[in-house]
GUMIMAR-980815 format. One record per residue: residue number from 1; y, z, x negated of N, C-alpha, C in turn. Coordinates in Angstrom, 2 decimals, decimal comma. Last residue first. Example, Ala and Ser with C-alpha at 12.3 -4.5 7.8 and 13.67 -1.06 7.14 Angstrom:
seq  nc2  nc3  nc1  cac2  cac3  cac1  cc2  cc3  cc1
2  -2,25  7,08  -12,85  -1,06  7,14  -13,67  0,03  7,87  -12,90
1  -5,69  7,80  -13,19  -4,50  7,80  -12,30  -3,30  7,80  -13,20
END
This chain:
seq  nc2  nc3  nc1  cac2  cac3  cac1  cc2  cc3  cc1
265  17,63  25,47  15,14  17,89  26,34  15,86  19,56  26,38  15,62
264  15,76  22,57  15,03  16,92  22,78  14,17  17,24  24,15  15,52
263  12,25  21,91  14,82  13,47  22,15  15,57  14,77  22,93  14,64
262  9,96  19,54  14,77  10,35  20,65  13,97  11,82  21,30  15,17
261  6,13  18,77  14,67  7,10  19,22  15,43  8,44  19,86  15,23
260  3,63  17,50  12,72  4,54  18,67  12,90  5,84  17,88  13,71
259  0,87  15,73  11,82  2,26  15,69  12,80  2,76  16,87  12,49
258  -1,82  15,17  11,42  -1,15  14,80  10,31  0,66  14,74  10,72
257  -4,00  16,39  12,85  -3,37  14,77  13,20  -1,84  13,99  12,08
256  -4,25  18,50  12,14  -5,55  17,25  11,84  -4,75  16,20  12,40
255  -2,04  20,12  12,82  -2,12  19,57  11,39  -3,55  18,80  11,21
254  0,37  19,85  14,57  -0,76  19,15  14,56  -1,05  18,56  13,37
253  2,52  22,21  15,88  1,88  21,78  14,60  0,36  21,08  15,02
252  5,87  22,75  17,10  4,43  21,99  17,14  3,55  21,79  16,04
251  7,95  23,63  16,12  7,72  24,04  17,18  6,12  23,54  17,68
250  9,07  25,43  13,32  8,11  24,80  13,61  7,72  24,76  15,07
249  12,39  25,20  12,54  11,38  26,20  13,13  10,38  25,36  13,23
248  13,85  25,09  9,44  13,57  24,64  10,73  12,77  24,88  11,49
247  15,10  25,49  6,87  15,83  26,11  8,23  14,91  25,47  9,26
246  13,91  24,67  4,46  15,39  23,73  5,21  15,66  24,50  6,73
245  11,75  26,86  4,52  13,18  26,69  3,48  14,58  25,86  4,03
244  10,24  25,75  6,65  11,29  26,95  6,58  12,31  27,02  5,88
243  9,46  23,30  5,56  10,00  23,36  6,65  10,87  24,42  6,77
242  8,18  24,60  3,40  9,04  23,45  2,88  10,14  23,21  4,19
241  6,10  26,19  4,32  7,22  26,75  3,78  8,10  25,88  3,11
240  4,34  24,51  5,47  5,15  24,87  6,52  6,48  25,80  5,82
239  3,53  23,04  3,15  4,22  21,86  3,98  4,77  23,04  5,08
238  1,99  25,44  1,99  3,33  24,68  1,44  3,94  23,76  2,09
237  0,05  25,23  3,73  1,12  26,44  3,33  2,32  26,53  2,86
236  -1,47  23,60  4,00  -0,57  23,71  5,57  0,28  24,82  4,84
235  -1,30  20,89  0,95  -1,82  21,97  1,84  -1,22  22,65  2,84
234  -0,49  16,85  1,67  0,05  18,65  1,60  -1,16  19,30  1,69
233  -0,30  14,81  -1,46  -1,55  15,31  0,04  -0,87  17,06  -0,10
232  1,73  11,81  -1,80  1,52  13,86  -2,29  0,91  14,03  -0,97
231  1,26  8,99  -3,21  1,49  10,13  -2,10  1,19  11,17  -2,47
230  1,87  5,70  -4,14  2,25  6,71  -3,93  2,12  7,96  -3,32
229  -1,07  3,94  -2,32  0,38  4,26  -2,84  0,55  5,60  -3,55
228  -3,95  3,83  -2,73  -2,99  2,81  -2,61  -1,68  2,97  -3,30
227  -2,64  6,46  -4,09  -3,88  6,50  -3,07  -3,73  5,34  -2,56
226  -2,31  8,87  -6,28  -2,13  7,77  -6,56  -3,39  7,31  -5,13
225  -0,82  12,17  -5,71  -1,95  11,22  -6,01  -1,35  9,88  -6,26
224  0,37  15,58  -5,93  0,75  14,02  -6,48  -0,66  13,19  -6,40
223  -1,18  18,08  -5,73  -1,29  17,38  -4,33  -0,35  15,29  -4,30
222  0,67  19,68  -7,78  -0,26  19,54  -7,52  -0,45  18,63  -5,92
221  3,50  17,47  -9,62  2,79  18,42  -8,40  1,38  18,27  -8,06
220  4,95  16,43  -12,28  3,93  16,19  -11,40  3,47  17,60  -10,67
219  7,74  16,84  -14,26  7,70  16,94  -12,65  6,36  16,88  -11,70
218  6,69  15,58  -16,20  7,07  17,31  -16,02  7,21  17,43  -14,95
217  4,79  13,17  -16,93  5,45  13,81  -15,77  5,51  15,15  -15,81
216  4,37  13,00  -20,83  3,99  12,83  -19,78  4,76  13,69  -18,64
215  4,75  12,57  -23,77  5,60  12,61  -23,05  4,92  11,88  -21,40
214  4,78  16,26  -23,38  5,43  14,97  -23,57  4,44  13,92  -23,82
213  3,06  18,73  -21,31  3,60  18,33  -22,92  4,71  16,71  -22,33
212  3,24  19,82  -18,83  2,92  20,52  -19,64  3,64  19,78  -20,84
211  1,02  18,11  -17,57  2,82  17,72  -17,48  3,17  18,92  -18,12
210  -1,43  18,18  -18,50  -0,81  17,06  -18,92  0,68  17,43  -19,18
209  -1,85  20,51  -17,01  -1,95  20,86  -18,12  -1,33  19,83  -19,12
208  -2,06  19,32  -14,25  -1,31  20,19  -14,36  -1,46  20,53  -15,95
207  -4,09  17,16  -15,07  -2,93  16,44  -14,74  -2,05  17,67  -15,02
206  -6,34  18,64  -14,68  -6,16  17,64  -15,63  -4,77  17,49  -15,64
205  -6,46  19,62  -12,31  -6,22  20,58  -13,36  -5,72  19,77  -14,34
204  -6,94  17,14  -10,74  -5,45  17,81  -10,64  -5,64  18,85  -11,56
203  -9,38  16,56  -11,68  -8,14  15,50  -11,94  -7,07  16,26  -11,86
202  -10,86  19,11  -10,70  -10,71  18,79  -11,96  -9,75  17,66  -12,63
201  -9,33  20,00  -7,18  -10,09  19,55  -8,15  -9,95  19,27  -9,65
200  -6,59  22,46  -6,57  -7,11  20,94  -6,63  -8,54  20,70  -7,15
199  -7,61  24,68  -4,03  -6,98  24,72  -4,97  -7,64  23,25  -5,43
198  -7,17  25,44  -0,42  -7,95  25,09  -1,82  -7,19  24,56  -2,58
197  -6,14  24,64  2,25  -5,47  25,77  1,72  -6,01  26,14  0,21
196  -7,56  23,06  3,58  -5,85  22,58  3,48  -5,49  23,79  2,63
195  -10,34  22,02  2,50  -10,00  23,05  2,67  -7,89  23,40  2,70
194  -10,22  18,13  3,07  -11,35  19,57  3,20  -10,20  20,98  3,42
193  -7,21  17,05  1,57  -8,53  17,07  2,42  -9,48  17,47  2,11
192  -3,93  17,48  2,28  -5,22  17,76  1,64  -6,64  17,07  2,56
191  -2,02  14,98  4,55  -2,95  16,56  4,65  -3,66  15,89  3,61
190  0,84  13,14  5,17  -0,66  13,38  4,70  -1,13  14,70  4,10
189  2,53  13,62  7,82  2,92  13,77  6,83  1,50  13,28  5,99
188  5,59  12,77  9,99  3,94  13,13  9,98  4,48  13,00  8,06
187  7,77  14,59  12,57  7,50  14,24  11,15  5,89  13,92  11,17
186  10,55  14,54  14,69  8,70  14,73  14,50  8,86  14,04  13,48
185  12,96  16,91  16,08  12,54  16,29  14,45  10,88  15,99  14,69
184  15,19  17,73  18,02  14,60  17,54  17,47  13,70  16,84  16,68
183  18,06  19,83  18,09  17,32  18,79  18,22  16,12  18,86  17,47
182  19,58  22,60  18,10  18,26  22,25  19,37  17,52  21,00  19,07
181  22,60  20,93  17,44  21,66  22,36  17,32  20,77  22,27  18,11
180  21,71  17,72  16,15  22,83  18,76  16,59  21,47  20,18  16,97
179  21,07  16,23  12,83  20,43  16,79  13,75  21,61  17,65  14,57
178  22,53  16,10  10,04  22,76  14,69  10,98  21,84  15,69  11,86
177  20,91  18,67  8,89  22,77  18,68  8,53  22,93  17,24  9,50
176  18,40  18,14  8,93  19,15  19,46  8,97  20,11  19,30  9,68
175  18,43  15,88  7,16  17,87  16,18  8,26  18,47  16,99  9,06
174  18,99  17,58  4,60  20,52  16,40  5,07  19,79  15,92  6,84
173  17,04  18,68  4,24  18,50  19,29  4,23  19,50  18,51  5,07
172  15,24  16,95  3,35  15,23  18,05  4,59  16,35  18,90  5,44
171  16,09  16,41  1,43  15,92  15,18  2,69  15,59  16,23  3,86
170  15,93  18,51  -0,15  17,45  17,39  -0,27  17,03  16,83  1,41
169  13,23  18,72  0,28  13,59  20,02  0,48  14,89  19,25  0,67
168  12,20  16,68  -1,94  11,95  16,58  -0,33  12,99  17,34  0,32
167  13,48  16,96  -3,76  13,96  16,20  -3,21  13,28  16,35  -1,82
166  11,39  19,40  -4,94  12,73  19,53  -4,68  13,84  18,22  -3,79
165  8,91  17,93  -5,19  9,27  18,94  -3,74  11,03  19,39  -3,62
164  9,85  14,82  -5,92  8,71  15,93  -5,95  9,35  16,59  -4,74
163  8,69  12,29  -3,52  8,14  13,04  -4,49  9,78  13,21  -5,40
162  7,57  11,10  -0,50  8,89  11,52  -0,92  8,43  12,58  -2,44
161  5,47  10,31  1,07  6,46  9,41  -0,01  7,37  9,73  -0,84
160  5,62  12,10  3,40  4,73  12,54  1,90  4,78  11,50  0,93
159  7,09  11,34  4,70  7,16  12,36  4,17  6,41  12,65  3,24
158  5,11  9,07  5,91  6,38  8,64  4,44  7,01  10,07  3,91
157  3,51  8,56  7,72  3,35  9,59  6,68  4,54  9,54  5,47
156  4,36  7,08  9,81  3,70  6,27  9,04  3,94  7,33  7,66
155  7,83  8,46  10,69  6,02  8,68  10,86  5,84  7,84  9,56
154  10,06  10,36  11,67  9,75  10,22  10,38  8,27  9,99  11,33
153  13,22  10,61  13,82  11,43  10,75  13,75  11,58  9,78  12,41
152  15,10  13,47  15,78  14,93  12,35  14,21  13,39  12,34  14,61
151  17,55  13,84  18,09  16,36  13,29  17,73  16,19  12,89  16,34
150  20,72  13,53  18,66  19,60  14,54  19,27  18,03  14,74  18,93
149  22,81  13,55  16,15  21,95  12,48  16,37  20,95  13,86  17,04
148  24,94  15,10  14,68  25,24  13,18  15,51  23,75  12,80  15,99
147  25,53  17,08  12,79  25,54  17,08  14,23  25,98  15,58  14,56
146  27,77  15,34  10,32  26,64  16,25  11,00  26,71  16,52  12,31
145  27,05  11,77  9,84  28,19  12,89  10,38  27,33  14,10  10,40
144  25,92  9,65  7,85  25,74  10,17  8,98  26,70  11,76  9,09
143  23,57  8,38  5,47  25,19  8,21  5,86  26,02  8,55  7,43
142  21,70  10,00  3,82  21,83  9,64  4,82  23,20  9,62  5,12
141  20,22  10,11  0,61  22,19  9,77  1,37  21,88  9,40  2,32
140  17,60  10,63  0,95  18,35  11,51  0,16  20,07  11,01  0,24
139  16,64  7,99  1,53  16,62  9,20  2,74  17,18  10,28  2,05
138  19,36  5,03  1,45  18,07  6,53  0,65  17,79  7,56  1,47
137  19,47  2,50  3,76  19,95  4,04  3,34  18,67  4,71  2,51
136  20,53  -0,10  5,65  19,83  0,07  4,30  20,22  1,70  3,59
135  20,97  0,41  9,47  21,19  0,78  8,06  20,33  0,75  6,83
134  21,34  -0,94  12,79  20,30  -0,53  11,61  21,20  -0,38  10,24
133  21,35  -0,11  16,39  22,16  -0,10  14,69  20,93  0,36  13,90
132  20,31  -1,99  18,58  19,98  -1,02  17,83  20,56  -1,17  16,56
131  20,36  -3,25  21,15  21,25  -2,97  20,43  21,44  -1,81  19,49
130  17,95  -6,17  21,84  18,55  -4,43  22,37  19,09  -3,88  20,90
129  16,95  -8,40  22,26  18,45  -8,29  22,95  18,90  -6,62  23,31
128  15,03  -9,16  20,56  14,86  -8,36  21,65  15,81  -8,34  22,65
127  16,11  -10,83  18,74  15,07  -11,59  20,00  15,33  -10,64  20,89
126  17,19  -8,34  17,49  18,36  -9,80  18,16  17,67  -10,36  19,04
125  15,71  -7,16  16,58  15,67  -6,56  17,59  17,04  -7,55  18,82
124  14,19  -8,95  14,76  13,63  -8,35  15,68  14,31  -8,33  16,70
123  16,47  -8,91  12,93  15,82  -10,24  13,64  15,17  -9,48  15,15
122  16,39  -5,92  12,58  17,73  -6,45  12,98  16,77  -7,62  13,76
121  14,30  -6,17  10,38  13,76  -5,36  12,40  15,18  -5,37  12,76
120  14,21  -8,22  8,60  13,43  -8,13  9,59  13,53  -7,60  10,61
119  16,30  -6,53  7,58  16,66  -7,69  8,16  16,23  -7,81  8,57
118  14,66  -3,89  6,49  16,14  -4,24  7,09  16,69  -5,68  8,12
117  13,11  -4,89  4,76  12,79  -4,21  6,15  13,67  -3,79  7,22
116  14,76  -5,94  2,90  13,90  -7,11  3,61  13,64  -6,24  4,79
115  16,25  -3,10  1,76  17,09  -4,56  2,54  15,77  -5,53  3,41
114  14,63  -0,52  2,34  14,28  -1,26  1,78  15,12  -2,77  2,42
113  15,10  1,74  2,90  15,57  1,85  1,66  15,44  0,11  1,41
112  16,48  2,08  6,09  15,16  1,86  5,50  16,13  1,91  4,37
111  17,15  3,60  9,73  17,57  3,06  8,57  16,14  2,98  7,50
110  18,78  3,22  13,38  17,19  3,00  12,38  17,92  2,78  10,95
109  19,55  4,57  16,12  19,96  4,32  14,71  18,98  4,18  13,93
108  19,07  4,15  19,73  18,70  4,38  18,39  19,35  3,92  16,95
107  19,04  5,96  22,19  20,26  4,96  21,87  19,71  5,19  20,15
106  16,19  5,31  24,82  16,99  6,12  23,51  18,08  5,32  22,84
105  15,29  3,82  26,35  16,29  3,73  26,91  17,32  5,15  26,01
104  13,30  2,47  25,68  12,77  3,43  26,97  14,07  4,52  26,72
103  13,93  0,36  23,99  13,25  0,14  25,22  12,91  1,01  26,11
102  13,94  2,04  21,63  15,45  1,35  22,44  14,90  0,94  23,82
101  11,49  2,40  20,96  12,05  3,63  21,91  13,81  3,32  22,41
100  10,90  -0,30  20,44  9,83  0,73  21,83  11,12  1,93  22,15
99  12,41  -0,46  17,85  12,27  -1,21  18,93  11,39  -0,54  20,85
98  11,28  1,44  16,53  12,87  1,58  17,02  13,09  0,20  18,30
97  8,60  1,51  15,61  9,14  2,17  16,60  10,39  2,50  16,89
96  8,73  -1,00  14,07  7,72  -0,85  14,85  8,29  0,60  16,45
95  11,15  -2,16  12,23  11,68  -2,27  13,46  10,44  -1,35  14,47
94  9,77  -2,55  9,81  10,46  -3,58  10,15  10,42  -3,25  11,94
93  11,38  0,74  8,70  10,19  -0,55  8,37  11,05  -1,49  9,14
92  12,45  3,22  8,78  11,99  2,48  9,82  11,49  1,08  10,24
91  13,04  5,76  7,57  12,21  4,78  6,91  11,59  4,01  7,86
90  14,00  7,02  10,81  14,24  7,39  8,88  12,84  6,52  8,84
89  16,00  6,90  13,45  14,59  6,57  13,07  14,62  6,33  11,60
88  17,66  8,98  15,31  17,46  8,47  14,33  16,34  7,99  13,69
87  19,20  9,28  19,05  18,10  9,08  18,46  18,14  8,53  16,95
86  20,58  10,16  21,65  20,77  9,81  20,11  19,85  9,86  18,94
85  19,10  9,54  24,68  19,35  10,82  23,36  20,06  9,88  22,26
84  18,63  8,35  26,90  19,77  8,05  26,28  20,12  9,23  25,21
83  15,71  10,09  27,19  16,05  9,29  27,70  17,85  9,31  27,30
82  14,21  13,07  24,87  14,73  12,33  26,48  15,61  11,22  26,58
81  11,18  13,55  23,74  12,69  12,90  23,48  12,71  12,93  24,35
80  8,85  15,38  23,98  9,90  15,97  22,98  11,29  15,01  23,01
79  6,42  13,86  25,06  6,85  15,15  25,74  8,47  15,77  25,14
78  7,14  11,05  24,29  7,01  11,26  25,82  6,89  12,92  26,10
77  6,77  11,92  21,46  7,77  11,25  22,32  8,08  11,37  23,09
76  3,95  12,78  21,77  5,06  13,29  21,01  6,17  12,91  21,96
75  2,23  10,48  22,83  2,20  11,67  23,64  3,49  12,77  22,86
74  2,77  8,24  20,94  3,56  8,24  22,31  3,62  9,40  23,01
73  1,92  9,77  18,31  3,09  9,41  18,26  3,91  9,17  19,92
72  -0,58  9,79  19,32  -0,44  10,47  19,04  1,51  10,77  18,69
71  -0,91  6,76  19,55  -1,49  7,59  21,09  -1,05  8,92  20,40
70  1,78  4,86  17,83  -0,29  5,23  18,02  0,33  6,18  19,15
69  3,81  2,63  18,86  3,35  3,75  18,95  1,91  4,25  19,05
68  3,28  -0,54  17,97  4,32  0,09  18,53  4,04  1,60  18,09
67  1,93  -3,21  17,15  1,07  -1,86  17,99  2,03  -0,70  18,33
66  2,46  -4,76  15,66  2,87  -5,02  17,60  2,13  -4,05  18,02
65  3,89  -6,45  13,24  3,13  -5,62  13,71  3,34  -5,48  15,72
64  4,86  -8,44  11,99  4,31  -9,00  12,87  3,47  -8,06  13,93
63  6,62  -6,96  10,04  7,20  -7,39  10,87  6,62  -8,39  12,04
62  4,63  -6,11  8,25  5,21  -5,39  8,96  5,78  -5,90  10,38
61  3,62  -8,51  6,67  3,14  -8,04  7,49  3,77  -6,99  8,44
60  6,49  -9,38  5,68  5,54  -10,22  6,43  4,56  -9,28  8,03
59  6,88  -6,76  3,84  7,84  -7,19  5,05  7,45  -8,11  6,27
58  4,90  -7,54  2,25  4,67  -6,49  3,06  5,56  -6,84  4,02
57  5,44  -10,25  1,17  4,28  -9,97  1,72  4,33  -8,82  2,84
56  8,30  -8,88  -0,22  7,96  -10,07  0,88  7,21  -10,12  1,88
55  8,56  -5,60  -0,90  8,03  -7,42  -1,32  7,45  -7,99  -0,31
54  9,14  -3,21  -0,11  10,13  -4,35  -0,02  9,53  -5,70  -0,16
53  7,00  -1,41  -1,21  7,44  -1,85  0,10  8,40  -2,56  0,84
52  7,37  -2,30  -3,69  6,25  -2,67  -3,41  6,02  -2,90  -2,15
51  10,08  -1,63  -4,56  10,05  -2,63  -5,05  8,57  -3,03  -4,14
50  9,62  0,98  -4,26  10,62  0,32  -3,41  10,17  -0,91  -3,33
49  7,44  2,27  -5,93  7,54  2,15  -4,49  8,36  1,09  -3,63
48  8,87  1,83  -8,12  7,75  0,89  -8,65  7,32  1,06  -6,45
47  10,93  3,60  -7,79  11,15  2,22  -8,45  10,10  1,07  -8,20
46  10,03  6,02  -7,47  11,16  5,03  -6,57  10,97  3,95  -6,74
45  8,52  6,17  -10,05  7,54  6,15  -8,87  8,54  5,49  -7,98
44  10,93  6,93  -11,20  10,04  5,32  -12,09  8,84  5,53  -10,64
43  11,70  9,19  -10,68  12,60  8,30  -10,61  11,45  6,41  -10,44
42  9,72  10,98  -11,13  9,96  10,99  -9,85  10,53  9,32  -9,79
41  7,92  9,11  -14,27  8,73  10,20  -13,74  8,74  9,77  -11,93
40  4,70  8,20  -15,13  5,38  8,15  -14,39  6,70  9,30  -14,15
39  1,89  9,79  -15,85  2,80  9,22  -16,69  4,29  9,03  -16,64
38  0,82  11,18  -13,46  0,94  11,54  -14,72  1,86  11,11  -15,55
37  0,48  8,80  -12,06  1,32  9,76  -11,54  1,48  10,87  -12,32
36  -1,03  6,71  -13,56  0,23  6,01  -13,35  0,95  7,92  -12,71
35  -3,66  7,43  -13,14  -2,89  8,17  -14,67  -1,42  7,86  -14,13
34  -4,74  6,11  -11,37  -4,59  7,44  -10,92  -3,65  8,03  -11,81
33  -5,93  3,66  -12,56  -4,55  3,38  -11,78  -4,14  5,05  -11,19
32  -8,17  4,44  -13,60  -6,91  4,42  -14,80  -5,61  4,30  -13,84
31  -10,00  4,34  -11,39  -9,46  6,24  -12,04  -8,26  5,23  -12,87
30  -10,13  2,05  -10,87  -9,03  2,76  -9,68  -8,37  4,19  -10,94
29  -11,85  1,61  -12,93  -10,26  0,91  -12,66  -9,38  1,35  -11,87
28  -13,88  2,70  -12,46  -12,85  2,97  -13,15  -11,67  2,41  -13,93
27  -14,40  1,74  -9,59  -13,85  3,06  -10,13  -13,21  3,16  -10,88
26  -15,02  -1,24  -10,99  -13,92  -0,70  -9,82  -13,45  0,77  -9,69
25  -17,40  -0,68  -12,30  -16,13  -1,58  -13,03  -14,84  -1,07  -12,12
24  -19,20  0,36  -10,02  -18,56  1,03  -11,08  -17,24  0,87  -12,20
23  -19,14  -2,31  -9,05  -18,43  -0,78  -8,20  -18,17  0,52  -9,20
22  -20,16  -3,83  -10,63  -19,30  -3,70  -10,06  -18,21  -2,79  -9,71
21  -22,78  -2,75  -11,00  -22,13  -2,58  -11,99  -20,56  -2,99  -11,79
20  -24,09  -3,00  -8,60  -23,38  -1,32  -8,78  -22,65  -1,45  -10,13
19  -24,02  -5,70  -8,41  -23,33  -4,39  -7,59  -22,80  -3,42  -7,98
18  -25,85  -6,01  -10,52  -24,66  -6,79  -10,51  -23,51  -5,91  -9,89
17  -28,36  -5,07  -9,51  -27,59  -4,17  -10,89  -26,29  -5,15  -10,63
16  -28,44  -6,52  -7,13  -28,28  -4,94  -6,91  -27,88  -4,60  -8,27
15  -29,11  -9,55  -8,37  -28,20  -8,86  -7,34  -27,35  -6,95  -7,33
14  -31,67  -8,56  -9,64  -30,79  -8,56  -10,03  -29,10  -8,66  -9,33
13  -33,44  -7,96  -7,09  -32,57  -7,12  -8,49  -31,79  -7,30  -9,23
12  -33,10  -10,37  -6,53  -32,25  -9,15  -5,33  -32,13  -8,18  -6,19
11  -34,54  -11,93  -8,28  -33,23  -12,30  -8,09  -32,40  -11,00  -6,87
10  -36,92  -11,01  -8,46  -35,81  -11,07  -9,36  -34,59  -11,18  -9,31
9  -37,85  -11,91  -5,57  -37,93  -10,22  -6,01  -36,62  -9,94  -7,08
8  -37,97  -14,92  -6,47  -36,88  -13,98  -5,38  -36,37  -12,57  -5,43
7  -39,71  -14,78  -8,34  -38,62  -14,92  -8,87  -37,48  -14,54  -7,66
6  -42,01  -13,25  -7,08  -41,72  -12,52  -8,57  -40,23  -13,31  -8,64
5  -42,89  -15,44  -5,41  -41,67  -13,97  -4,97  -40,93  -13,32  -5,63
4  -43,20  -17,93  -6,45  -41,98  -17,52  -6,03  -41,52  -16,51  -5,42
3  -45,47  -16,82  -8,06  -44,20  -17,11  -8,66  -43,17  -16,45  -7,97
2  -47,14  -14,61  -5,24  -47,10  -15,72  -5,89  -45,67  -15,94  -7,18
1  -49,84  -12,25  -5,80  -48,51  -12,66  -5,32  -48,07  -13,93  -6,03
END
């Protein structure tokens, strides 16, 4: 064989240890960014969330979005809202589905935590020329009457933004309490993954024995991750007795599609 294969040959090996030494550098860089939900209180996760889905960039991208409703979200809609309902859209970014469903003739209220995602889907909806009230609101103070609104929708999984379980259960409440009797509620949420009903892996034992002492998250839940963002992965047992607790019947459950259906009786 000649030199120059021995030095090509060399060079794809060496390539390949470069790689994996890479990807390994990258793991465990992701594992140290996993500690942040350990460390972290409920409060200091708001903080470091808001601030991330507010910055500029994201607002950018949001607000160029144009895919409206996934195929799972329109077949919802189209069987569960009707036409001039009162409609509320919770954590409603820069406008993606308050804009579509002012367009098919729901009278919509959109609110966000976040002012830039705020202004953006106002701009929006001024080009649009459709007259959708928007609000900067905590989904824990919804500023809203009870009984006012025939419809709530929660997507882009942000229910599971919401950390720990006792505040969810607050946002569930006050859901509840702006919903009139019969309305109804689609939520998505993020599912465990593999066995929805299994117990965590060795990070989440880790972590449950952490919050345990000081001065690390007394508040951390099993199913708290760090996944990009922020998120708590439900199992179906606890995401349907979180529903019950706030009173709400389950009228649909699409739990591989990451949806539930809810109804205020």
């Amino acid at each position: 064989m000649s030199v120059r294969y021995f030095i090509g040959y060399g060079l794809v090996l060496l390539s390949r240890i470069a790689k994996a030494l890479l990807a390994k550098a990258f793991e465990a860089a992701a594992l140290a960014e996993t500690f942040s939900v350990i460390i972290w209180t409920p409060s200091e996760i708001d903080r470091h969330a808001k601030g991330d889905w507010d910055h500029k960039s994201t607002v950018l991208t949001y607000s160029q979005l144009d895919q409206w409703l996934d195929e799972t979200e329109k077949s919802l809609v189209e069987k569960y809202f009707t036409k001039r309902a009162e409609l509320l859209n919770v954590a409603c970014g820069a406008g993606r589905e308050a804009l579509l469903l002012a367009r098919r003739g729901l009278r919509v209220t959109a609110t966000d935590w976040g002012p830039g995602m705020i202004t953006a889907a106002q701009r929006r909806a001024r080009e649009a020329g459709l007259p959708i009230r928007f609000a900067v609101a905590d989904m824990f103070s919804l500023p809203y009457r009870e009984q006012t609104f025939d419809h709530l929708l929660l997507t882009n999984i942000a229910y599971s933004y919401i950390f720990v379980r006792r505040r969810r259960i607050r946002f569930l409440g006050q859901a509840h309490s702006v919903l009139k009797s019969g309305g109804i509620f689609i939520i998505s949420f993020a599912r465990a993954w593999g066995d929805s009903k299994a117990p965590g892996g060795l990070l989440e034992r880790l972590f449950m024995r952490l919050s345990q002492r000081s001065p690390f998250n007394r508040e951390y839940e099993p199913g708290d991750r760090f996944s990009g963002t922020f998120t708590h992965f439900f199992r179906s047992e606890e995401l349907a007795q979180e529903f019950q607790e706030a009173q709400f019947l389950i009228k649909d459950w699409l739990w591989d599609k990451g949806y539930a259906v809810l109804v205020k009786l």
